[in-house]
Each structure stands twice: as structure tokens, then as C-alpha cells.
C-alpha positions in Angstrom: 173.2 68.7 188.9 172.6 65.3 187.6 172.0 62.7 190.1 174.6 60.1 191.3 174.3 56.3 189.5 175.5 53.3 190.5 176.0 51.0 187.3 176.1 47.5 188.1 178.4 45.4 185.7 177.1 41.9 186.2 178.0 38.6 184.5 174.2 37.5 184.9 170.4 38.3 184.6 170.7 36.6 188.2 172.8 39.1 189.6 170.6 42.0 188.6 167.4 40.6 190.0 169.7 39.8 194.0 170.7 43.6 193.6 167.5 45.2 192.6 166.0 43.2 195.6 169.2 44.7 197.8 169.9 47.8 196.5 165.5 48.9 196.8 166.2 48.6 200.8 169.9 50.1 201.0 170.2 52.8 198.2 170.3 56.2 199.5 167.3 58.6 198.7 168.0 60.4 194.9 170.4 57.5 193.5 169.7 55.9 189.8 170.7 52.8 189.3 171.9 51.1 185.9 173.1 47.6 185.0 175.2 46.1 182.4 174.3 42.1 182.5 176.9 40.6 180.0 176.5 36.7 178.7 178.4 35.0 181.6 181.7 35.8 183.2 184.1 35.0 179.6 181.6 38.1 178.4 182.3 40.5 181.2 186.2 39.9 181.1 185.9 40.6 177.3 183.9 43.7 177.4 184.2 45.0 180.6 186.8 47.7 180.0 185.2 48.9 176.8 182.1 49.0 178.2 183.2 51.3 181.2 185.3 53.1 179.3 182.6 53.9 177.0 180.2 54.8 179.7 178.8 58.5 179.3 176.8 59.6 182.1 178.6 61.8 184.4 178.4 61.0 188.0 178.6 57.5 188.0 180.4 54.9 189.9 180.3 51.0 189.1 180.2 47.7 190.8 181.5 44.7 189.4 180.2 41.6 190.7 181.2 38.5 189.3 181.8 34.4 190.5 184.9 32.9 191.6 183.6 29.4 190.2 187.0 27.6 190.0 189.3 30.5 190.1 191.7 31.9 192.3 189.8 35.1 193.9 192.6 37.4 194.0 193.9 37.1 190.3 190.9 37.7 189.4 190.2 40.6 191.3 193.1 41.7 189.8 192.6 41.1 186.6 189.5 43.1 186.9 191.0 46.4 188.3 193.9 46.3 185.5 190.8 46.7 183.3 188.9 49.3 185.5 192.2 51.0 186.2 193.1 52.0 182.4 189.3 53.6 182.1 190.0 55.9 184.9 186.2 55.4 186.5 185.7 55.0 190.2 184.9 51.3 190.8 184.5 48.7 193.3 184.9 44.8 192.7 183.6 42.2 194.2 183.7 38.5 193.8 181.1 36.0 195.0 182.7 33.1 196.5 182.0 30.5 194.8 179.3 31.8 193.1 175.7 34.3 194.2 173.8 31.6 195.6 176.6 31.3 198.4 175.6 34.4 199.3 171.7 32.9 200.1 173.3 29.9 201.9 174.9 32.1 204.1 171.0 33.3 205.1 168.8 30.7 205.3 166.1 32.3 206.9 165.6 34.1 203.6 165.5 31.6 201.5 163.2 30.0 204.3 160.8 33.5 203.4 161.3 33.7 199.4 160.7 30.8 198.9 158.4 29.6 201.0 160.1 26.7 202.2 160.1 27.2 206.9 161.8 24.1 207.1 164.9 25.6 205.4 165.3 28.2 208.1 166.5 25.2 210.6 169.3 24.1 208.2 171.2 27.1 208.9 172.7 25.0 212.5 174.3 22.2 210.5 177.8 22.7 210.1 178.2 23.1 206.0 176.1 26.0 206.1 178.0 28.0 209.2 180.6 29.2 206.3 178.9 28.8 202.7 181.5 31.0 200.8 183.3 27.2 201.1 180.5 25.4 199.0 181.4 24.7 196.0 178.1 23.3 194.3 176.1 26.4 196.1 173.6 26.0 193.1 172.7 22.3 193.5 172.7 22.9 197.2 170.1 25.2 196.9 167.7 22.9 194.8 168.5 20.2 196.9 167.5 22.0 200.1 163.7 23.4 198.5 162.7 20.4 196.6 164.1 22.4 193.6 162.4 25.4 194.3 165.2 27.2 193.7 165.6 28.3 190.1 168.4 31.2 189.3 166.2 34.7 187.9 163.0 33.7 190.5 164.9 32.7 193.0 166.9 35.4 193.1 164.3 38.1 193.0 162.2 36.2 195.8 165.1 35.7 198.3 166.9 39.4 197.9 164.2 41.3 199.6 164.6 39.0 203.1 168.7 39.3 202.9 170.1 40.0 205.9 171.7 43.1 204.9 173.2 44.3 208.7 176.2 41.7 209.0 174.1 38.8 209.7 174.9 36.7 206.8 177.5 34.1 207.2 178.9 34.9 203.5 181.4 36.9 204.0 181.9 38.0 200.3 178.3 39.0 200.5 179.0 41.2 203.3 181.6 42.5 201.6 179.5 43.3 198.6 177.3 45.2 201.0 179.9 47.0 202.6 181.6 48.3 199.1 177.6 49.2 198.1 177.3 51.6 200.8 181.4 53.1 200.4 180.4 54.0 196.8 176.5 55.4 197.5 178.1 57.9 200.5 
């Protein structure tokens, strides 16, 4: 029997470092993972259905994560599943709100850890970071807060392994990512 895969559809190299970081602690034991990283989210809307549609490998379910940036979430949502929904696959989408690094202001203490920035940690109390899915410069937020330590690809792959990954983060869409990780991979 070939084993299960989860293929990751991801509108950035960003993306794929966050889940590597994630998916090492939460995947269960005998699970392959693959990812498709398109050029930016235009890309992924482009491709996307030919892409999964092409996809080969028996036994595989797919994740599409992708930013909200300035769009409404549930059009795009929906946009996405009329694609997924003509290839017949088993999929799960999920959009970050407003874009991945909401997901790390919603856990400071990690960033506190990848980074190496303790001071961060204590940021978490002030009242903009107590729902970071609202944030809409989550990127410049970031810099701002580590002295521009932050930096998309290294970032990402230094914060994912300290993620929160039992409810504790205050993005919800992250939580939601985690929770549709975990439906597909059971």
C-alpha cells in the first residue's frame, strides 16, 4: 500500500518553511509530505486546479493555504473550492488572515524563542496583539517588534518549531489551519 501524502499548495517559499517546522511535530507516524510553492497568490489562483488535477500519486490529500491580504475571506475561499471541486481530490482550505505572519503575532512567545528576541514574549499583553488575525501590516509589525529580525524564509523556519500548536495561539485562522491539518492526517 503506498503511504498517505499530504501536498501542501502554497502561494510562498514562506509558507513551506512555517509548515515543515509544524507539520515535523504534528504529522502522524508513516505520512509523506509534498509541497507545490507557486510565485505568489495570482500564481496559485492560476494553476492551482491544473496542478491538482494533474496530481498523480494515489493517496493523497491537499492543503491550500494562502493570504487574505485585502480580500474578502469567504470569496476567496470559495473561489478556491470551485477549483478544487471540479478536480475531484479531497482538499482542505485555509486562509491566513491577513497574511502568515499573523499567525506568529498571535504567539509571541515563539517568536520570543526563534528569534531570539525575550523581550518580545511580554508584548503579547498589549491590546493589538490579543487578536492578530485584525493586523493588517502583520509583516512590518513583526520587523518592527525584533529590530528587523524578522525576515520572511528565516523567520519562518526559526519561529514554526516553538508554535503553540494546542489552541494557545490567539490567531484563530492558524488554529484553524491546525485543526484542518489533523482532520485530513486521521
Amino acid at each position: 500500500m503506498i503511504a498517505p501524502t499530504l501536498v501542501c499548495c502554497l502561494e510562498e517559499p514562506s509558507a513551506r518553511e512555517m509548515l515543515a517546522g509544524v507539520l515535523a511535530r504534528i504529522l502522524p507516524t508513516g505520512w509523506n509530505v509534498q509541497y507545490i510553492v507557486f510565485e505568489g497568490k495570482q500564481d496559485l489562483l492560476r494553476r492551482l486546479e491544473m496542478r491538482v488535477r494533474g496530481w498523480q500519486l494515489p493517496n493523497s490529500w491537499f492543503l491550500v493555504l494562502c493570504d487574505q491580504d485585502a480580500q474578502n475571506c469567504k470569496c476567496l475561499k470559495s473561489q478556491i473550492a470551485m477549483m478544487l471541486l471540479a478536480t475531484g481530490k479531497t482538499a482542505k482550505i485555509r486562509i491566513a488572515c491577513h497574511e502568515l505572519e499573523n499567525f506568529y503575532l498571535g504567539d509571541l512567545a515563539a517568536v520570543a524563542k526563534g528569534l531570539s528576541c525575550p523581550s518580545v514574549a511580554k508584548l503579547a499583553l498589549k491590546t493589538i496583539y490579543r487578536q492578530p488575525d485584525l493586523i493588517a501590516n502583520a509583516p512590518d509589525q513583526l520587523k518592527r517588534i525584533t529590530g528587523n529580525g524578522y525576515q520572511k524564509c528565516a523567520g519562518s523556519r526559526a519561529i514554526a518549531p516553538h508554535l503553540d500548536l494546542s489552541g494557545g495561539n490567539r490567531s484563530r485562522s492558524f488554529n484553524a489551519l491546525i485543526s484542518a491539518i489533523r482532520e485530513l492526517t486521521t
